[in-house]
C-alpha positions, 0 to 999 in steps of 0.5 A: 832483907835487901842490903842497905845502900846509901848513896851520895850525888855530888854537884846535885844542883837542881836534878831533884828528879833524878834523886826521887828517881833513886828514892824510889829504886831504893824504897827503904832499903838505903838512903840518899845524901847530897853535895854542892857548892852553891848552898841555894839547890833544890834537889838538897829537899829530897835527900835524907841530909847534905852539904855544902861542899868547897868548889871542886878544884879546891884541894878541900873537895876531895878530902871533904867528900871523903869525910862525908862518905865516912859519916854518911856511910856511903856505898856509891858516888854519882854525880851530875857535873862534867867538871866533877867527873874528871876530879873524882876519876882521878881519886878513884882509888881513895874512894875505892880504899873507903869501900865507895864505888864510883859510879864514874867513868875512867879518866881517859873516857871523861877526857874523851867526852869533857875536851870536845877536840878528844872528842872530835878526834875519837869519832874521827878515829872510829870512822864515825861523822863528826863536825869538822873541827878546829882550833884557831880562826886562821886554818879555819879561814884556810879551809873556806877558801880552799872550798872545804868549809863554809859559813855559819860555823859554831864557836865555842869553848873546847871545855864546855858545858850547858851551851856556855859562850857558844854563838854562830858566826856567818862571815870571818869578821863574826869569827874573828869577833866571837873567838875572842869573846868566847874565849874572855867568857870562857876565863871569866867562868867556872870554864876557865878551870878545865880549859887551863889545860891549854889556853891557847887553844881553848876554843873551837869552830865547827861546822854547823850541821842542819838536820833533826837532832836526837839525844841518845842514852847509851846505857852499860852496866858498871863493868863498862858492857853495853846494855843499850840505847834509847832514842829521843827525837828533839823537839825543843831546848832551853838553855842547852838541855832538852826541854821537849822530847819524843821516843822513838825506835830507830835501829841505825841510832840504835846501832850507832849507840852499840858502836860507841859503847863498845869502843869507849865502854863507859859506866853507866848512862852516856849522854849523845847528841846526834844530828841527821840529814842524810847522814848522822853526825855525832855533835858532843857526849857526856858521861853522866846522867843528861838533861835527857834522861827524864825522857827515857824514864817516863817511857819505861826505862829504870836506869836507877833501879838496875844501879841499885841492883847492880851496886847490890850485887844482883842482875838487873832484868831486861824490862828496866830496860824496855822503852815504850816509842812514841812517848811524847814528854816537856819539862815543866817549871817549878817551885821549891822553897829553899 
């Protein structure tokens, strides 16, 4: 009989396809167990219990979780929210004392993919194109009349999720303007807690780069080591996420991915944007499970089921792995009764 392993999603909100995802890795050999801290979430009617949990910088969350992974047994910690990624990373070593695995990136890795300036400044370190970035409005303004930069440029907030508070500005009075509101939005959301790190320089202005965009899983197993990258051609979004997706077999995307794995070596799935014209420019990463990840599903990837494997101490087969090209896939809207 396979060993039996309970998992538990933290900050779970609506992903309900992610945890029928696991459901159906485990089949009856585990269960599944949910946390978040808005009680009205529908993924809470597709796990075996859960809770709701206090807010994620309250000094109860970790304390709480640690109690729910002693009454719910828990084998493993996955979870959904940028935010959380970092809180739980830090405390690693509770959850390791308990005898739960934290399917969770290292700190340095969440502060590389949740604060887009690290980001920008690791592929810059690793010769890989990114949008040209900064950090205040006046070396911006330097940079366009040098005839380095030019307009419309993307402002948005450096710790930043789900497209929250980002606009396109098309001159400097449109720069100075969306500046200061992103940055009073940014205070008047749960944004506001990561960008305490350093409000003065909370906000970023991009260059705006035109061409296709493509969303990338990279995918290495728990020990960091690179496995692969599926490709998905964007064809539509809503509210920050992938709406309509194509897979596709692109060897440079593909190539690009190994690059990024090898030297971040991340847990599990990582969550890239990437746009191309001539050239590939790497927008933002995420290291967790993204609104992408459905696509790479539905042509053939099982990320789930290698997780389980993994957590069990088996080897994960190379076919959970195999992507059919060409499979085109939209989300759909639906209803849950709470």
């Amino acid at each position: 009989m396979s060993k039996e392993i309970n998992i538990l999603f933290t900050s779970v909100g609506r992903r309900s396809y992610l945890v029928q995802y696991f459901r159906e890795a485990l089949g009856n050999s585990g269960k599944l167990y949910a946390t978040n801290s808005i009680k009205f979430s529908t993924a809470f009617n597709y796990v075996d219990d859960h809770a709701v949990s206090p807010l994620i910088y309250s000094d109860e969350y970790i304390p709480f979780l640690l109690d729910c992974c002693r009454k719910w047994k828990i084998s493993a910690i996955i979870s959904l929210f940028d935010i959380d990624l970092m809180i739980l990373a830090r405390n690693r070593g509770l959850f390791e004392k308990n005898g739960v695995k934290l399917i969770v990136s290292d700190v340095d890795v969440i502060g590389k993919c949740n604060d887009k300036w690290h980001t920008a400044e690791f592929f810059r370190n690793q010769g890989i194109n990114a949008p040209k970035t900064f950090l205040s409005v006046e070396s911006v303004v330097e940079e366009v009349k040098s005839g380095s930069l030019s307009y419309p440029l993307i402002v948005k907030p450096r710790w930043g999720a789900g497209s929250i508070a980002v606009s396109e500005a098309d001159d400097e009075q449109e720069l100075r303007f969306y500046y200061e509101k992103t940055k009073k939005e940014i205070f008047a959301s749960y944004l506001r807690y990561e960008s305490q790190v350093d409000c003065e320089h909370s906000v970023l202005i991009q260059e705006k780069i035109a061409g296709q965009e493509y969303g990338l899983d990279i995918i290495n197993d728990l020990d960091g080591n690179y496995i692969t990258t599926i490709v998905k051609k964007k064809l539509g979004m809503r509210s920050g996420e992938t709406d309509c997706a194509m897979t596709v077999s692109d060897e440079r995307l593909m190539k690009l991915g190994e690059r990024i794995s090898t030297s971040l070596r991340h847990i599990a799935n990582l969550d890239v944007d990437v746009i191309v014209d001539d050239d590939m420019y790497v927008i933002e990463m995420n290291a967790r499970f993204g609104g992408g990840y459905p696509f790479s599903h539905v042509a053939g990837v099982d990320l789930p089921a290698a997780i389980v494997r993994w957590l069990r101490g088996e080897s994960a087969d190379k076919s959970l792995f195999d992507v059919k090209a060409g499979v085109l896939a939209q989300k759909e809207i639906g209803m849950a009764v709470l």
